[in-house]
C-alpha positions in Angstrom: 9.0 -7.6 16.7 7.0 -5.0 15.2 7.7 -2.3 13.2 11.5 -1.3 12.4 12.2 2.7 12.9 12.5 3.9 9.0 14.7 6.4 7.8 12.9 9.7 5.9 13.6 9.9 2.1 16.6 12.1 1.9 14.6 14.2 -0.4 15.5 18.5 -0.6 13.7 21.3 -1.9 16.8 22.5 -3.9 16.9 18.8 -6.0 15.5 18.4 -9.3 12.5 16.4 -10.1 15.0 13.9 -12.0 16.8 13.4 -8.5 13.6 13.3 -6.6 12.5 10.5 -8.3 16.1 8.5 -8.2 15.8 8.9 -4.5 12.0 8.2 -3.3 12.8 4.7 -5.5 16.3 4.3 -4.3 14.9 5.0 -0.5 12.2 2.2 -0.9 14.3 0.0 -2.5 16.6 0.1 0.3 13.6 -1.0 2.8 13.5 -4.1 1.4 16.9 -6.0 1.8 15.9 -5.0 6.3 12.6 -7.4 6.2 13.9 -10.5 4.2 15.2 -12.7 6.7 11.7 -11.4 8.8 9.9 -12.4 5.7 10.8 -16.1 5.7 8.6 -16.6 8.4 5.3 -15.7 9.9 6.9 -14.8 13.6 7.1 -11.3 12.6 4.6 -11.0 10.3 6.1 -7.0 9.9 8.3 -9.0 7.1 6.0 -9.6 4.2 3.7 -7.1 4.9 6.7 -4.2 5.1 8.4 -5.6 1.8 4.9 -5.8 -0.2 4.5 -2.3 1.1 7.7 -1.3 -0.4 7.0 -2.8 -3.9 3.1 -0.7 -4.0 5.5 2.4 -2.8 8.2 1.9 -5.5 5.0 0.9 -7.9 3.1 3.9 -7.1 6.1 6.8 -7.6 6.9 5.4 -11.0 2.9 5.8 -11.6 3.0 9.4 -9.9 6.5 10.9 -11.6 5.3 10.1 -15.5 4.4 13.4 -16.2 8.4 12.8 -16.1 9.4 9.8 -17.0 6.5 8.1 -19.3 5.0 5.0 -18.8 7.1 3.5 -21.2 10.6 3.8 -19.5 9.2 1.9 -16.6 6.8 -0.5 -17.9 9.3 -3.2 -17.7 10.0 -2.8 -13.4 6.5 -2.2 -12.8 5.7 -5.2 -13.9 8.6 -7.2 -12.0 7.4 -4.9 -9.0 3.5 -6.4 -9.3 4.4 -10.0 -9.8 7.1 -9.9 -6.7 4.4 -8.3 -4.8 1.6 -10.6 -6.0 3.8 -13.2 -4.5 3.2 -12.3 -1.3 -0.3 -11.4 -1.5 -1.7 -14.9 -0.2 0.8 -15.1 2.7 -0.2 -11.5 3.8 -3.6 -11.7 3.5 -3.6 -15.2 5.9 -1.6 -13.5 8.2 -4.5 -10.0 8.3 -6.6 -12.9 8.9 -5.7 -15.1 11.2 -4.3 -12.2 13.5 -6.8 -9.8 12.8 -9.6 -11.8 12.4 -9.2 -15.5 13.9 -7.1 -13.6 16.8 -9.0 -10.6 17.6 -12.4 -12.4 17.8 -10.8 -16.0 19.8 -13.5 -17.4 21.9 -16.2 -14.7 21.1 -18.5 -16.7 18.9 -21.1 -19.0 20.1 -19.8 -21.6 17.6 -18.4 -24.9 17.1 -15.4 -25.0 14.4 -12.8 -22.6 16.1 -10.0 -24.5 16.1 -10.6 -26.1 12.8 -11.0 -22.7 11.3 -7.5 -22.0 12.8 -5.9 -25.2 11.7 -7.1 -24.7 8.2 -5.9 -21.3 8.1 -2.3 -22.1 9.4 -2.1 -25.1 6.8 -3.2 -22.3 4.3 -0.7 -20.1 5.7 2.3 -22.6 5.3 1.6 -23.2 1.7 1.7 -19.3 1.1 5.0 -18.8 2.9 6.6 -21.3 1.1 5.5 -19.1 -2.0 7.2 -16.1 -0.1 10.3 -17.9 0.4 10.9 -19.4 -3.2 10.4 -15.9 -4.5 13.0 -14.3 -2.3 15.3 -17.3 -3.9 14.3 -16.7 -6.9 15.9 -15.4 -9.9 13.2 -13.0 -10.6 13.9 -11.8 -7.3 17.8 -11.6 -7.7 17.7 -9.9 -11.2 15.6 -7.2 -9.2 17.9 -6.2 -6.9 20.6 -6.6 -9.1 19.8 -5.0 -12.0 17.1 -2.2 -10.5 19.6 -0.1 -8.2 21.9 0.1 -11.8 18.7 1.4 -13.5 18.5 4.1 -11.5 22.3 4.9 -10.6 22.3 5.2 -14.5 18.9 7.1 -15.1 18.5 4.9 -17.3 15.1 6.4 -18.5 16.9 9.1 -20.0 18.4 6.3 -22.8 14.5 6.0 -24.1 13.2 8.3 -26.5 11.9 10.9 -24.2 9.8 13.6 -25.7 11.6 17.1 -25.1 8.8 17.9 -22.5 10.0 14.8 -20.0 13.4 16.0 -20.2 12.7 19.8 -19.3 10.3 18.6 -16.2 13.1 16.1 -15.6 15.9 19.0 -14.8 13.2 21.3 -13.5 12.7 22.0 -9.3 10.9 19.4 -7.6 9.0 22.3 -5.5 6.3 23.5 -8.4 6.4 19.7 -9.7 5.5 18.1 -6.2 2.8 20.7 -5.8 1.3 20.2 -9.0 1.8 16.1 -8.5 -0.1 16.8 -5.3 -3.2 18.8 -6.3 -3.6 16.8 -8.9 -3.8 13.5 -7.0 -5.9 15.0 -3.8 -8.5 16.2 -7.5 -8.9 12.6 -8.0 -9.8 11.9 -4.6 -12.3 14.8 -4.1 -13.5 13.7 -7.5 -13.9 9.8 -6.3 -15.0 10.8 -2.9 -18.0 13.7 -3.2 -20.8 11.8 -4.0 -19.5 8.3 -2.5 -21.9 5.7 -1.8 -20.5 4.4 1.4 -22.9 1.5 1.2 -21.4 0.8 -2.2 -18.2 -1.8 -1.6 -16.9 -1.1 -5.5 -17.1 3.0 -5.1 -15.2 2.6 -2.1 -12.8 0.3 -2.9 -12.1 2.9 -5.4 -11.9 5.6 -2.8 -9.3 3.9 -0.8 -7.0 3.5 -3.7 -7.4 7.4 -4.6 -6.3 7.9 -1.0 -3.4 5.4 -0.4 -1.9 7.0 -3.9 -2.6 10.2 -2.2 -1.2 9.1 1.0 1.6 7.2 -0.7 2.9 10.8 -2.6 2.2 12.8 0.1 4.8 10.8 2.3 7.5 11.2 -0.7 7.2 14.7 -0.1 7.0 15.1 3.4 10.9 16.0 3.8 10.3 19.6 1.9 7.0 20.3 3.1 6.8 21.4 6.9 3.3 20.7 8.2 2.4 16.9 5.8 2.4 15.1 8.7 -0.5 17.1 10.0 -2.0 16.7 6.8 -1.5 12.5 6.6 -2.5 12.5 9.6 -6.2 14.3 8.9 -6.5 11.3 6.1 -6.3 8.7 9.1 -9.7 8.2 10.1 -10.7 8.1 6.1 -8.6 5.4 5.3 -9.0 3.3 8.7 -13.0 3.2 7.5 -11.8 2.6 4.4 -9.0 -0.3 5.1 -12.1 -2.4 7.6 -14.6 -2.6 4.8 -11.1 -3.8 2.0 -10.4 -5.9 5.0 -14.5 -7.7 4.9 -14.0 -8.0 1.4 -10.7 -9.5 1.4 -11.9 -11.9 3.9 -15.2 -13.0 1.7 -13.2 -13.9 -0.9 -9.9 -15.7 1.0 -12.6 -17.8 2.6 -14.0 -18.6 -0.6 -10.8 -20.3 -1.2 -10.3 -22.1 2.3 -13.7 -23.3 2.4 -12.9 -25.0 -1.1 -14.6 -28.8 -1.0 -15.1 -28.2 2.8 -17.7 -30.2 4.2 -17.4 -29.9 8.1 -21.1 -28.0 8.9 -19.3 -26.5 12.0 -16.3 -24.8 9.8 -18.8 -23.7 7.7 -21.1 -22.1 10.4 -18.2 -20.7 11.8 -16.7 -18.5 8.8 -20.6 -17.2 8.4 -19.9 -16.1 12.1 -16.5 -14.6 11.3 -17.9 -12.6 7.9 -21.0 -11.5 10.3 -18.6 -10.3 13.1 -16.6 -8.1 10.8 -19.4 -6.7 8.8 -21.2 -5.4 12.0 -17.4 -3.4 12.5 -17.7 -2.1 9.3 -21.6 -0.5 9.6 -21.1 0.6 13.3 -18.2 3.0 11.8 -20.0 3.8 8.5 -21.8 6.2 10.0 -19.0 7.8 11.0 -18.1 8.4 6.9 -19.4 12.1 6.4 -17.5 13.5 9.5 -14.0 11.5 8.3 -14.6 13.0 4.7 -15.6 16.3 6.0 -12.0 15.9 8.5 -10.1 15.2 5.0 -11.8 18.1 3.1 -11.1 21.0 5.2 -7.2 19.7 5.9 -4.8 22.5 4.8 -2.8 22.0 2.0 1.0 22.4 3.6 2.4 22.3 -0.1 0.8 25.6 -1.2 2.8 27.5 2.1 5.2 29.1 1.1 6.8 29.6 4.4 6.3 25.6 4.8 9.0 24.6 2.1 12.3 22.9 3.9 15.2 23.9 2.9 
């Protein structure tokens, strides 16, 4: 079925950052309740992977508004956000591999164990959607949608004992706020990302989460800033380098868990084969590193326009 047109954040230059936050989480909360019934099964597999996305966006605005609203007000729905997520991180990862990986390299390998290495995978992959499933049931699940849109129709966070400072940034224009929210998470990038070891899978599995937080607050703000789209889209060939070598590693370790008591020599040669394949993707683009961070690094910085705001 594929991706689902989605709707911008509704998100003006003329709110206050109090209201910007309300909306970027009511926005992404809204996403979720359009990829449930997709979500049940792996025939779309747009469903999981579009509602996990949704849980990392809601989880990553309550991270990037706390000059705001402090950790504290939110612990409690971060924490519901990561284990719903975390309950579909099995049945997405199966499906990245047996589409991108099983799929995209079908008949290629001069090795026995192809179909086994399928069959395992799908037996896997039933077992994880049946985790999927029973969480969308689920109370935990329920209670979130319930009680979460209340949260923030009530703003809730302004119950806690908010230090004067939250409150003032709270009623102040989202403009300065977003700018400052902005510079200060493309800082931490610059600062991950300058001396990088590319051949280092740690340091740039560190990169790649600067970047999606980058990515992920740059999209929030896209509505008032002409000219971010430009700007995400100059991040594109960063994070592609960056999401194949996630993708290796995620692959090392799921078939860690597959392989699990397996004793069939053929499987076994056959997910060396697999782990070989997608490595050699990973160092044929490596080299392409310094021109992608050099692409990044020279983007112009549409918030600090003037002329770019949307009103």
């Amino acid at each position: 079925m594929g991706k689902k047109p989605k709707k911008p954040i509704p998100l003006h230059a003329d709110q206050t950052v109090g209201d910007a936050f309300r909306t970027v989480l009511r926005h992404n909360f809204d996403f979720l309740p359009q990829w449930e019934d997709a979500a049940r099964s792996w025939d779309d597999i747009e469903g999981v992977h579009q509602i996990r996305v949704s849980f990392r966006r809601m989880r990553s605005a309550l991270s990037i508004f706390r000059a705001a609203v402090p950790q504290e007000a939110t612990a409690e729905w971060a924490e519901e956000m990561r284990w719903l997520g975390n309950q579909l991180g099995m049945a997405r990862d199966l499906d990245v591999f047996i589409d991108e990986g099983l799929g995209a390299i079908r008949g290629k390998l001069p090795l026995a164990g192809e179909e086994q290495m399928m069959a395992l995978a799908e037996r896997h992959r039933a077992a994880a959607y049946e985790t999927v499933r029973a969480m969308l049931d689920g109370t935990r699940y329920a209670r979130f949608k319930g009680e979460f849109p209340q949260w923030l129709a009530d703003e809730a966070w302004l119950t806690e004992e908010l230090k004067d400072k939250h409150r003032k940034r709270l009623k102040s224009p989202v403009v300065p706020f977003s700018r400052k929210l902005l510079d200060a998470q493309e800082r931490q990038v610059l600062s991950t990302g300058s001396h990088v070891n590319p051949g280092a899978a740690e340091e740039m599995h560190r990169l790649r989460i600067r970047c999606k937080k980058l990515r992920y607050a740059a999209e929030f703000f896209t509505p008032i800033f002409a000219g971010m789209d430009a700007f995400i889209g100059h991040m594109k060939g960063l994070q592609d380098l960056l999401g194949v070598m996630n993708d290796v590693s995620v692959m090392t370790h799921l078939l860690d868990t597959l392989l699990e008591g397996e004793t069939d020599v053929g499987v076994l040669q056959y997910a060396g084969g697999l782990v070989g394949w997608r490595t050699r993707q990973f160092h044929e683009i490596r080299d392409s590193f310094d021109a992608r961070w050099k692409e990044f690094v020279e983007a112009k910085h549409p918030w600090w326009t003037k002329s770019a705001v949307i009103y």
